[in-house]
Backbone and ligand atoms as CSV (ligand in chain L), in Angstrom:
chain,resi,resn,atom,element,x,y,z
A,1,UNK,N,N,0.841,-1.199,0.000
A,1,UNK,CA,C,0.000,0.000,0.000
A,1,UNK,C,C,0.877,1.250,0.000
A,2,UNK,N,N,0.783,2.418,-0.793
A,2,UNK,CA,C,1.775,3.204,-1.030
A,2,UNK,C,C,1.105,4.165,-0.041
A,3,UNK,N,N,1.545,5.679,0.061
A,3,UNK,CA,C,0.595,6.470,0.741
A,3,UNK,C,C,1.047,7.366,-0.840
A,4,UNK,N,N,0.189,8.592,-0.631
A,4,UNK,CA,C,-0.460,9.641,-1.551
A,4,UNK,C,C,-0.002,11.062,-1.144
A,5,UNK,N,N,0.012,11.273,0.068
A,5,UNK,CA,C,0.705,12.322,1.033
A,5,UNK,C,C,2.443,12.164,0.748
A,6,UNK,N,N,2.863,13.169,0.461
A,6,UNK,CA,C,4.196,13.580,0.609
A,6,UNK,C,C,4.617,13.739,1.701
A,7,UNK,N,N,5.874,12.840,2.338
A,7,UNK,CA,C,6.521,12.932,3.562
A,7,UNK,C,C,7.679,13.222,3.988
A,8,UNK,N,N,7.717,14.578,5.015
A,8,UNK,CA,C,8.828,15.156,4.868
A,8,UNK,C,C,9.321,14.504,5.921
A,9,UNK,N,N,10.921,14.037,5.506
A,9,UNK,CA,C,11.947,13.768,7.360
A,9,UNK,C,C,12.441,15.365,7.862
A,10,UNK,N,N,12.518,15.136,8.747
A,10,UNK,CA,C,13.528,16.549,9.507
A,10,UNK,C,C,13.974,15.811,10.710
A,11,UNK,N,N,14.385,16.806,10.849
A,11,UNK,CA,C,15.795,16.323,12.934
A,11,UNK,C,C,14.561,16.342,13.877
A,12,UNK,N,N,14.438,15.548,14.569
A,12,UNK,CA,C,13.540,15.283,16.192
A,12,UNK,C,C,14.073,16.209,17.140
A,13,UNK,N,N,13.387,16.992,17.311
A,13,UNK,CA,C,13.776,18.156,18.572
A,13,UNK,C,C,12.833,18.056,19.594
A,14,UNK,N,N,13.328,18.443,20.954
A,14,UNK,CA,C,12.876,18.697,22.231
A,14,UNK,C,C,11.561,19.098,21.894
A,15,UNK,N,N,11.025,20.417,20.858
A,15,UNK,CA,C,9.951,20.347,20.678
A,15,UNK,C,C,8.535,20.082,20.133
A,16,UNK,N,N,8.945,18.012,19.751
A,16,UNK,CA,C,8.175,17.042,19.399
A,16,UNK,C,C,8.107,16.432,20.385
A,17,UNK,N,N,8.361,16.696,21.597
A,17,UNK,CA,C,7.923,16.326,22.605
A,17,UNK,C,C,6.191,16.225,22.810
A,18,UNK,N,N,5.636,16.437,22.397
A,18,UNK,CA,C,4.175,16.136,22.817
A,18,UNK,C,C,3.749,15.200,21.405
A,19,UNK,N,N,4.233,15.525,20.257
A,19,UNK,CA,C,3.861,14.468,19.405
A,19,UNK,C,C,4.733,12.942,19.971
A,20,UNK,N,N,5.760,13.254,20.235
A,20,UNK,CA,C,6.433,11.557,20.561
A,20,UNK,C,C,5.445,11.156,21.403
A,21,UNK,N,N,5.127,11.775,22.572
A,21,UNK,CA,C,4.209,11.059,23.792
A,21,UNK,C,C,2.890,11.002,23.079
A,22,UNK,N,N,2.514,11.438,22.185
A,22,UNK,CA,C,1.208,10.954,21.881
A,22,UNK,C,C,1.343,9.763,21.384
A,23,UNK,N,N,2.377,9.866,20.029
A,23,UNK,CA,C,2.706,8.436,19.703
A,23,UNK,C,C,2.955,7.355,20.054
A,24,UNK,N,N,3.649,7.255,20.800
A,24,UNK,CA,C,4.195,6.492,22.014
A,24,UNK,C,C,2.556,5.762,22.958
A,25,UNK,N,N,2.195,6.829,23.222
A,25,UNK,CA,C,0.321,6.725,24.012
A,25,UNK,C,C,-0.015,5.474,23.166
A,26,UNK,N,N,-0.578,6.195,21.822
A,26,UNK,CA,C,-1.498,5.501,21.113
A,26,UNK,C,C,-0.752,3.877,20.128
A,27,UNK,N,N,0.559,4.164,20.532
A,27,UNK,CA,C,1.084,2.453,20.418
A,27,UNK,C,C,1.178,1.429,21.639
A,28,UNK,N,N,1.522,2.185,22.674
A,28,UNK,CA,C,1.546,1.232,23.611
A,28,UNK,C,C,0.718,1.217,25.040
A,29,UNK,N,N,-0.090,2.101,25.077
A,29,UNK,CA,C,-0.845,2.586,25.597
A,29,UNK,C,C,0.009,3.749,27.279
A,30,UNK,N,N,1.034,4.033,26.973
A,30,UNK,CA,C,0.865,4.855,28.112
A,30,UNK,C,C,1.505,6.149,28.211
A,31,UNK,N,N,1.233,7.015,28.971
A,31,UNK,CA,C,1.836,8.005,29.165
A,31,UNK,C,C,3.003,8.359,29.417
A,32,UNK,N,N,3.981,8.659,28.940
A,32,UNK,CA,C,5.321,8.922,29.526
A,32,UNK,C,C,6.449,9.739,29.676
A,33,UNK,N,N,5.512,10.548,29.686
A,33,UNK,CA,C,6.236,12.332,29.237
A,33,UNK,C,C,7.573,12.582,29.841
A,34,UNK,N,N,7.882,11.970,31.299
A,34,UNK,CA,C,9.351,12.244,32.102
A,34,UNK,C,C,10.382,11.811,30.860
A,35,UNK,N,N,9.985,10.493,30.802
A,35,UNK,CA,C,10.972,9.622,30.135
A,35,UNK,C,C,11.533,9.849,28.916
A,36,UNK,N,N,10.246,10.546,27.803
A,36,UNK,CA,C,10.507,11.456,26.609
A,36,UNK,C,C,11.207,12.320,26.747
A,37,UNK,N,N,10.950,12.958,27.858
A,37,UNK,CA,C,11.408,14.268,27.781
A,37,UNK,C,C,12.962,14.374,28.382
A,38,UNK,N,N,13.072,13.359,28.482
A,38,UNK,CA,C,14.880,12.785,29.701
A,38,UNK,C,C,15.688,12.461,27.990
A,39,UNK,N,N,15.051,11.238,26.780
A,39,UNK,CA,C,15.385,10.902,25.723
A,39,UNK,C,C,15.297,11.660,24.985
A,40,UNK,N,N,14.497,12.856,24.586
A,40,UNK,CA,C,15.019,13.493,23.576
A,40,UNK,C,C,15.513,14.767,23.855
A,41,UNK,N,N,15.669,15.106,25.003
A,41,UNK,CA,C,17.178,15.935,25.684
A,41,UNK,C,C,18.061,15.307,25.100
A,42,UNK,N,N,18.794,14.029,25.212
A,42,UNK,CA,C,19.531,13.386,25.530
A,42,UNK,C,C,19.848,13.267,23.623
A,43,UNK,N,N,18.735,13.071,23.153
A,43,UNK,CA,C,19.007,12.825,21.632
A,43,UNK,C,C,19.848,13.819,20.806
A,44,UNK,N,N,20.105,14.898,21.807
A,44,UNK,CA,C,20.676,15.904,21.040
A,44,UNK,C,C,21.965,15.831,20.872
A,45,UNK,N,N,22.331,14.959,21.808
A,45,UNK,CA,C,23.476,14.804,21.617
A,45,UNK,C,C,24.220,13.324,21.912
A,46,UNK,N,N,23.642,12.727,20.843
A,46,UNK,CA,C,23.992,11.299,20.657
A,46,UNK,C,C,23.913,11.286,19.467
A,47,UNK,N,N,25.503,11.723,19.161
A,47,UNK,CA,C,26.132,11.323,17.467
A,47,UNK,C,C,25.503,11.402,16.262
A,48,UNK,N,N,24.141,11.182,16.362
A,48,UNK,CA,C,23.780,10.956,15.048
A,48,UNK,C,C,21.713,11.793,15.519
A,49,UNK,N,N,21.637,12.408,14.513
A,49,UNK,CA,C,20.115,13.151,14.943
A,49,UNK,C,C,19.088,11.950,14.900
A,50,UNK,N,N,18.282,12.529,15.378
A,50,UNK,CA,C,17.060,11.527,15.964
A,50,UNK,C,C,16.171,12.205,14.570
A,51,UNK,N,N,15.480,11.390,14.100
A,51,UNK,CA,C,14.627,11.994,12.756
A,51,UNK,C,C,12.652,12.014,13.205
A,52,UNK,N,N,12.313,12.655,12.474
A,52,UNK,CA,C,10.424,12.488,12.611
A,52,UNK,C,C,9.910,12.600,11.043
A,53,UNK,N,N,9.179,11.636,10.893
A,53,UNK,CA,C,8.462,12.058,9.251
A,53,UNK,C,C,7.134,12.753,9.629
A,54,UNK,N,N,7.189,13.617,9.128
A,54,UNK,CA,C,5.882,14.455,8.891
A,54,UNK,C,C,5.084,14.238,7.312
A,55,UNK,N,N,3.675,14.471,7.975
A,55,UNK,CA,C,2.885,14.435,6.548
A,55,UNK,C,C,1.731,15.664,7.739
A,56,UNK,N,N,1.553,16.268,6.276
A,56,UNK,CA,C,0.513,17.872,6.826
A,56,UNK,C,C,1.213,18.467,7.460
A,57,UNK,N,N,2.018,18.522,8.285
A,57,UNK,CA,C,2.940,18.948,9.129
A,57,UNK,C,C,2.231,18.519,10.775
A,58,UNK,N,N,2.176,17.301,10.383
A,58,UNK,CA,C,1.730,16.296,11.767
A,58,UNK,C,C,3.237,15.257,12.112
A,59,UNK,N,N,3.716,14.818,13.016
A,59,UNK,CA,C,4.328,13.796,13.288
A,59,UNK,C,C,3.737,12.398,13.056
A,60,UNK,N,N,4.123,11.878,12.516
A,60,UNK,CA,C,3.384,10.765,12.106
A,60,UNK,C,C,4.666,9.717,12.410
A,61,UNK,N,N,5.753,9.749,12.536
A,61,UNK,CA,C,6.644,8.660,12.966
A,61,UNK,C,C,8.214,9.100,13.663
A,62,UNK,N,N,8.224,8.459,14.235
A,62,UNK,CA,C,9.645,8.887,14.400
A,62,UNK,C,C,11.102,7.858,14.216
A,63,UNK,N,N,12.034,8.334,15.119
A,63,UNK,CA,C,13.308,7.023,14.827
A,63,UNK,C,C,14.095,7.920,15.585
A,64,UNK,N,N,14.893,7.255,16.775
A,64,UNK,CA,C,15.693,7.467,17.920
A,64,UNK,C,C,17.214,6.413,17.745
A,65,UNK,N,N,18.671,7.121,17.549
A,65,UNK,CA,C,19.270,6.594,17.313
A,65,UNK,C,C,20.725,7.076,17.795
A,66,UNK,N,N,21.711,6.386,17.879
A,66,UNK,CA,C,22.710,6.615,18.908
A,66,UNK,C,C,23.969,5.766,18.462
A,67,UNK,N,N,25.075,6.945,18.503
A,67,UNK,CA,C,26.283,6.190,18.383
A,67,UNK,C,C,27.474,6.515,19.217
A,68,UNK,N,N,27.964,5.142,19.945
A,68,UNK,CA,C,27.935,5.141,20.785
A,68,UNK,C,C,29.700,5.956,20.988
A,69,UNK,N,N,30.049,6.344,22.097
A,69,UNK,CA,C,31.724,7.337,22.215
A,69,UNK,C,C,31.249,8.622,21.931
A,70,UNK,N,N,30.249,9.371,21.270
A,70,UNK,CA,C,30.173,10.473,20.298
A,70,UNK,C,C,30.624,11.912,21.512
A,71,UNK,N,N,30.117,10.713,22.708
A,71,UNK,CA,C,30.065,12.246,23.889
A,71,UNK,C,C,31.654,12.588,24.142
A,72,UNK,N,N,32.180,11.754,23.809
A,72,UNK,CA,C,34.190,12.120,23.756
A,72,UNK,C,C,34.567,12.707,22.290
A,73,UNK,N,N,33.747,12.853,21.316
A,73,UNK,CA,C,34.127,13.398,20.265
A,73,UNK,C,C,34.940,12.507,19.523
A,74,UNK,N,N,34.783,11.098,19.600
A,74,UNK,CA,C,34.686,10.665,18.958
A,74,UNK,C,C,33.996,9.271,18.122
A,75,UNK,N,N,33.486,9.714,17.182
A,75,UNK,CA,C,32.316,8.427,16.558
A,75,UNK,C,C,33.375,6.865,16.481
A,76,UNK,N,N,32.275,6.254,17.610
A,76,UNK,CA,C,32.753,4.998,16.919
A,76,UNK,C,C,32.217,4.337,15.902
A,77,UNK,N,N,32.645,2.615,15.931
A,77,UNK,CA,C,31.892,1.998,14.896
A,77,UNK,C,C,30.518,1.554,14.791
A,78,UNK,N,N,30.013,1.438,16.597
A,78,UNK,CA,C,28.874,1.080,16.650
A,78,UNK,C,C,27.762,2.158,16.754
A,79,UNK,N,N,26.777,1.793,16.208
A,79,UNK,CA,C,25.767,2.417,16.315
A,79,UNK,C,C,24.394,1.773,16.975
A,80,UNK,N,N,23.028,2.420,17.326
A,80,UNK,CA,C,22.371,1.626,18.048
A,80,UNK,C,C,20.909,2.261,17.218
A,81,UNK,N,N,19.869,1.382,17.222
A,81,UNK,CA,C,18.080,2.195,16.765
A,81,UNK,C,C,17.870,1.760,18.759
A,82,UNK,N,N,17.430,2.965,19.170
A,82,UNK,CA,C,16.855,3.145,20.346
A,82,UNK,C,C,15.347,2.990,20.099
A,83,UNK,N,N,14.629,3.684,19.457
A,83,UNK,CA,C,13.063,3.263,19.429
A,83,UNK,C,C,12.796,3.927,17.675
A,84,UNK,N,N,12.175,2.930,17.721
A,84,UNK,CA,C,10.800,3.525,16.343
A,84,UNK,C,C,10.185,3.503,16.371
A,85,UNK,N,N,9.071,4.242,15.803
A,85,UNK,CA,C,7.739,3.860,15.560
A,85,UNK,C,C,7.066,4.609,15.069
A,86,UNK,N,N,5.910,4.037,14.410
A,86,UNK,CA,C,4.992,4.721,12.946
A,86,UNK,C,C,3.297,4.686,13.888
A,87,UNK,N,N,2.438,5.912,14.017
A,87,UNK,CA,C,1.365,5.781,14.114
A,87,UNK,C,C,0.532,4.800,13.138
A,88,UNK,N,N,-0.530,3.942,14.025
A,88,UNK,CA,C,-1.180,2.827,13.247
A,88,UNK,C,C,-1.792,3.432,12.033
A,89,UNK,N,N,-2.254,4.511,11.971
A,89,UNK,CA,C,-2.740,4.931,10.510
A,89,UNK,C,C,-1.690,5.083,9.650
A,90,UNK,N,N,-0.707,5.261,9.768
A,90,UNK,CA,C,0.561,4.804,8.708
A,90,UNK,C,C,1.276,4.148,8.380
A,91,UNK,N,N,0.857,3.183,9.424
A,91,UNK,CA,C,1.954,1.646,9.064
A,91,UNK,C,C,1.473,1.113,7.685
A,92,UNK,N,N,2.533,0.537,7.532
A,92,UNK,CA,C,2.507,-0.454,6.160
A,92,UNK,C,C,2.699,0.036,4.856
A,93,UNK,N,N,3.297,1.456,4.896
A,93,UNK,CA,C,3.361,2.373,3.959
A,93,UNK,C,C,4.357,3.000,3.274
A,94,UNK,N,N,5.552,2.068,4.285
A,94,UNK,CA,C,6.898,2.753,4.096
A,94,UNK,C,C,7.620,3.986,4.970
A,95,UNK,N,N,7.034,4.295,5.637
A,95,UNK,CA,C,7.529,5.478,6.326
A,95,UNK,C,C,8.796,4.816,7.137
A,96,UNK,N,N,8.417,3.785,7.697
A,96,UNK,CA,C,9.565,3.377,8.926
A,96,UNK,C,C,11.058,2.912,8.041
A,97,UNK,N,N,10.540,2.414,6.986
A,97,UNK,CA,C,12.021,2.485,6.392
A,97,UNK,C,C,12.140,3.178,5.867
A,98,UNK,N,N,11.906,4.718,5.040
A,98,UNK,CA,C,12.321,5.697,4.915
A,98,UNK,C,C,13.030,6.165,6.312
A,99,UNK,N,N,12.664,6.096,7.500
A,99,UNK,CA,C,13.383,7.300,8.220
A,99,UNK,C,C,14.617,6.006,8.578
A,100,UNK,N,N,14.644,4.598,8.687
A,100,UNK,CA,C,15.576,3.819,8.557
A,100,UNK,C,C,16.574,4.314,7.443
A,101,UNK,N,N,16.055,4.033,6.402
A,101,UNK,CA,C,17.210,4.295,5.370
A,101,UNK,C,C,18.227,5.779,5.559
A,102,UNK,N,N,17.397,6.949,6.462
A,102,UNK,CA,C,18.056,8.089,6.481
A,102,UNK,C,C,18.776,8.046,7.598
A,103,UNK,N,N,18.297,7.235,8.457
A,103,UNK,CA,C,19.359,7.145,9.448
A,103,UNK,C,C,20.311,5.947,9.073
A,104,UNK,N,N,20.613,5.046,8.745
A,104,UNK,CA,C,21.821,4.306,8.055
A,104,UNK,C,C,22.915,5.581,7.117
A,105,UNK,N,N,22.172,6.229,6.679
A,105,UNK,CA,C,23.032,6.898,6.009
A,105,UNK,C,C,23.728,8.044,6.806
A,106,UNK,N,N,23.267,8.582,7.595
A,106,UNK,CA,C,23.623,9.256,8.869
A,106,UNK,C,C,24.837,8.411,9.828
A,107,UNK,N,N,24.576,7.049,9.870
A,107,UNK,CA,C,25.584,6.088,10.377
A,107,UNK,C,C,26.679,6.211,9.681
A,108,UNK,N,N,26.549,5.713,8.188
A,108,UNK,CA,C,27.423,5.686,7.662
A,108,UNK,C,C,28.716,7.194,7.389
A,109,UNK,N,N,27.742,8.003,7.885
A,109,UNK,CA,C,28.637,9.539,7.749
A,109,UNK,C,C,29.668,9.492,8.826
A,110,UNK,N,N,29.129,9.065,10.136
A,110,UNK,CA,C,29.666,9.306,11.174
A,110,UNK,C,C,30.810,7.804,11.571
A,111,UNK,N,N,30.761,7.178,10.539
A,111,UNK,CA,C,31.885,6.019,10.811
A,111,UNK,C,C,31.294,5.104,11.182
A,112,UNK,N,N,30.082,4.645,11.965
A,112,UNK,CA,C,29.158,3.534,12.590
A,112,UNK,C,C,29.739,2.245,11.264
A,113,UNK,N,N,30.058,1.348,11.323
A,113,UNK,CA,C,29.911,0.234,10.886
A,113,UNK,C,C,28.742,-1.221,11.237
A,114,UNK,N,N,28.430,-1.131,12.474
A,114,UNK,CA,C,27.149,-1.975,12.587
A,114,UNK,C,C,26.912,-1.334,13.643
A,115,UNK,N,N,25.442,-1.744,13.496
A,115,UNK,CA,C,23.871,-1.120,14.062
A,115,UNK,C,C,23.314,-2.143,14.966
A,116,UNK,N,N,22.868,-2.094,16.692
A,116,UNK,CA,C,22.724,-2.656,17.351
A,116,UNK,C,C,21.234,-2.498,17.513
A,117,UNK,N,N,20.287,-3.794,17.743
A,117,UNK,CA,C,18.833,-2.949,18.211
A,117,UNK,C,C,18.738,-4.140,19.215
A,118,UNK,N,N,17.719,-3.818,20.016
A,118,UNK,CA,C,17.315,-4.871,20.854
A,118,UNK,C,C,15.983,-4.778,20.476
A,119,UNK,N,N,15.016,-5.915,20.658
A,119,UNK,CA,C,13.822,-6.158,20.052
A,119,UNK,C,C,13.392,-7.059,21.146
A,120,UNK,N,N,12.381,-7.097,21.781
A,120,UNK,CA,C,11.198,-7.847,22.617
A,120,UNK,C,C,11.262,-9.117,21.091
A,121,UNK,N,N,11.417,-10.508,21.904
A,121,UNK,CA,C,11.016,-11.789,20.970
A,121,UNK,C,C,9.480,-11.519,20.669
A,122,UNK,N,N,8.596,-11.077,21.255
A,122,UNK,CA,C,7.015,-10.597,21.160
A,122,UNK,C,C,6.457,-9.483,20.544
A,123,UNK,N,N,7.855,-8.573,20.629
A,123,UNK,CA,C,7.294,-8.266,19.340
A,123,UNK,C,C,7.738,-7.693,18.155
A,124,UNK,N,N,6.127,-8.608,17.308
A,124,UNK,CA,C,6.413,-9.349,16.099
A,124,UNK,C,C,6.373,-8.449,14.669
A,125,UNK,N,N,5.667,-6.948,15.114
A,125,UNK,CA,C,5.935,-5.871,14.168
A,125,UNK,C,C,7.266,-5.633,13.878
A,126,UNK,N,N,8.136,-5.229,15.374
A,126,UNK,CA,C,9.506,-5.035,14.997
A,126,UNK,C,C,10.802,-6.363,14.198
A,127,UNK,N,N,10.232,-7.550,14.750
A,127,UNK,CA,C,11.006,-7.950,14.521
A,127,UNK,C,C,11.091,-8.414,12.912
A,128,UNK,N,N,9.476,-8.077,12.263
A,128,UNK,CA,C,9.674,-8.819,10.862
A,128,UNK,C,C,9.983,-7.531,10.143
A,129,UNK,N,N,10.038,-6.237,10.649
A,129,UNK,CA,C,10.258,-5.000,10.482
A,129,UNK,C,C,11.873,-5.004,9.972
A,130,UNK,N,N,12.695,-5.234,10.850
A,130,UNK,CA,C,14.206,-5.485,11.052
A,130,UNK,C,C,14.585,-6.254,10.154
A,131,UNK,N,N,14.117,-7.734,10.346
A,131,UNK,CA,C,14.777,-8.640,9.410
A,131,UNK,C,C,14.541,-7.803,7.852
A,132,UNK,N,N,13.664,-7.545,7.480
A,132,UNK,CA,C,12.814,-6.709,6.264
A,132,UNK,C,C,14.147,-5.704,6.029
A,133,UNK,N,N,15.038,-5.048,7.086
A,133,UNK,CA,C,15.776,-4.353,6.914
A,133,UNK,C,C,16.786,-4.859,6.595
A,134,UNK,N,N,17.276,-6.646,7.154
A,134,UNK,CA,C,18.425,-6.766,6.568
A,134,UNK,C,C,19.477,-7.295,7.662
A,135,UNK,N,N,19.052,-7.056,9.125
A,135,UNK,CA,C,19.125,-7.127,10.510
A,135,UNK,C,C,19.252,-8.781,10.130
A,136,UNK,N,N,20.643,-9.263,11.228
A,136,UNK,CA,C,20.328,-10.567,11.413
A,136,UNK,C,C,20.628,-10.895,13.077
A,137,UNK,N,N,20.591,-12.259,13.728
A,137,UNK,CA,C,20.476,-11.902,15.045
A,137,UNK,C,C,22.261,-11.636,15.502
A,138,UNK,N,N,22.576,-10.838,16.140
A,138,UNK,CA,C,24.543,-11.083,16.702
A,138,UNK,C,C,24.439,-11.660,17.463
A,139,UNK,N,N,25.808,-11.544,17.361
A,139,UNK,CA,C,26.499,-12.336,18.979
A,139,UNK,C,C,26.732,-11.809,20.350
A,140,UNK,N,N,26.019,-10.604,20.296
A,140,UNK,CA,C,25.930,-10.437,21.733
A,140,UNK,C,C,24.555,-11.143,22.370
A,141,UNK,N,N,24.559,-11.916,23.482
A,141,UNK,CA,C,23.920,-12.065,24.243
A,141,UNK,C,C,23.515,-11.258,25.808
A,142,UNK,N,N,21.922,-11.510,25.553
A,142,UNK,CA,C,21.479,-10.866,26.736
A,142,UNK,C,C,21.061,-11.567,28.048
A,143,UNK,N,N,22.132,-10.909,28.923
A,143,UNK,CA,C,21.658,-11.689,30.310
A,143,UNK,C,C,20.573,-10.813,30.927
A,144,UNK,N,N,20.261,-11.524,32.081
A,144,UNK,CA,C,19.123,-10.795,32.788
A,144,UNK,C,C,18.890,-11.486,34.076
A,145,UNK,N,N,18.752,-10.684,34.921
A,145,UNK,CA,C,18.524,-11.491,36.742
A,145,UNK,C,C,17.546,-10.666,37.191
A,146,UNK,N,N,16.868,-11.142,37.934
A,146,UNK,CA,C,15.383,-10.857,38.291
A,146,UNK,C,C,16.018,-10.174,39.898
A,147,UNK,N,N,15.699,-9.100,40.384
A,147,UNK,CA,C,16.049,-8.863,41.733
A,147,UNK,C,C,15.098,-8.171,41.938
L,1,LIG,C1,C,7.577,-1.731,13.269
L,1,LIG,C2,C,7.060,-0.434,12.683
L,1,LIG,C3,C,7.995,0.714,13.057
L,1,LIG,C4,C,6.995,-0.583,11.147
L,1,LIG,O1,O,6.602,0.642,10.590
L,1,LIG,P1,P,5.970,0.760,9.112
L,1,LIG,O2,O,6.029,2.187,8.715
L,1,LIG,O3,O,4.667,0.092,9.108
L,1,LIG,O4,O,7.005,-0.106,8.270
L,1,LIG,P2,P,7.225,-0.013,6.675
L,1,LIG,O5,O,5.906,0.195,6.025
L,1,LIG,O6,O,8.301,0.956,6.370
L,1,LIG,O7,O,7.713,-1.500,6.399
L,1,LIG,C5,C,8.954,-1.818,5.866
L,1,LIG,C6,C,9.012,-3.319,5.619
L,1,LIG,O8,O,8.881,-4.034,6.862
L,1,LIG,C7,C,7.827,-4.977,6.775
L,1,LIG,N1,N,6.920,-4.878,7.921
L,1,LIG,C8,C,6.705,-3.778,8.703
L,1,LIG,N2,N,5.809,-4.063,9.670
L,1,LIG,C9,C,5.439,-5.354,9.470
L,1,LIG,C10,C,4.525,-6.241,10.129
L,1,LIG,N3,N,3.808,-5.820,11.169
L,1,LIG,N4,N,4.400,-7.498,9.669
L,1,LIG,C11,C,5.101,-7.911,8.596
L,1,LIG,N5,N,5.983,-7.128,7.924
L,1,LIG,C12,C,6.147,-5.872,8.365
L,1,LIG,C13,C,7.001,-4.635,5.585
L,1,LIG,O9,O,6.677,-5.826,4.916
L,1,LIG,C14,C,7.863,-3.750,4.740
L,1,LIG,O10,O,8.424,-4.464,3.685
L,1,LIG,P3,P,7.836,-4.240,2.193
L,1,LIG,O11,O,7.982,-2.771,1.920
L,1,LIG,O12,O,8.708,-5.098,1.393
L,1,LIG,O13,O,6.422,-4.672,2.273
L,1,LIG,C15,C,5.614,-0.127,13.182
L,1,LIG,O14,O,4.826,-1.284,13.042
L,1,LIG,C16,C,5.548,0.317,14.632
L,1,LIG,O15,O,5.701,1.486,14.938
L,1,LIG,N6,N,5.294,-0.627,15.542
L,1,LIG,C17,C,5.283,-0.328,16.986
L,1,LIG,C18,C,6.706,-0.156,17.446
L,1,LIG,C19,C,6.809,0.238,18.891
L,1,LIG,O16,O,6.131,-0.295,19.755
L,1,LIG,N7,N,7.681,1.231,19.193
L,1,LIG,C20,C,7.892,1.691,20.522
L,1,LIG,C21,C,6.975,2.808,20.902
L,1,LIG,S1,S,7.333,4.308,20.091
């Protein structure tokens, strides 16, 4: 399904702060304005810009991304996707790999050689999302202890 609307990317700033938390709301159901508002402070300065696609001049998706050393000035090889996500009226349309593809290329400016994501095994949007990108599983393993 293509969309019909022309979609612009630009840089994610502090003041998409109320579109991320809406987005964010209406995917996973909750509120979380501290936490937004702690991450995309924080996005400003993690190596590589955080992007939003607009259509009408609405937020309609975003993409949160990070490479990692950048705060010593200097880019390493790794890079990381911290969160994505496309409002349900636009999924399936291409948007999420458009702002993918612009951030790979953003990686690739800054020296990143591979791209780290972590993905919930459950879920199954992201993960057929990723592979779709090209993503295969690494070799880092994740531990975890319950305390
Ligand atoms: C995963 C997600 C970002 C995909 O966004 P999208 O804009 O629908 O993805 P695209 O349309 O760009 O899809 C790109 C490719 O991935 C595949 N894909 C994406 N979602 C898929 C799904 N749910 N099932 C199967 N394939 C999927 C598509 O087949 C597509 O390949 P194609 O172009 O060859 O058909 C979106 O479903 C989402 O936001 N999910 C919720 C994520 C979340 O919880 N984020 C944290 C809160 S912000």
């Amino acid at each position: 399904m293509g969309l019909m609307e022309p979609v612009k990317l630009r840089i994610l700033t502090i003041k998409d702060l109320d579109a991320v938390v809406d987005i964010d709301y209406s995917l996973l159901g909750k509120k979380r304005r501290g936490y937004w508002e702690t991450r995309l402070e924080r996005a400003e300065t993690s190596g590589v810009p955080s992007l939003a696609a607009e259509v009408n001049g609405k937020v309609i998706g975003f993409i949160l991304g990070s490479a990692s050393g950048w705060e010593f000035g200097i880019p390493e090889s790794v890079g990381w996707i911290d969160t994505i996500g496309v409002v349900k009226e636009y999924q399936k349309k291409g948007i999420a790999r458009l702002l993918f593809k612009e951030l790979h290329s953003m990686f690739k400016k800054v020296g990143v050689e591979t791209v780290y994501v972590f993905v919930n095994w459950k879920d199954w949007d992201l993960l057929q999302f990723f592979d779709k990108m090209g993503f295969k599983r690494g070799d880092m393993i994740n531990f975890q202890l319950n305390i």
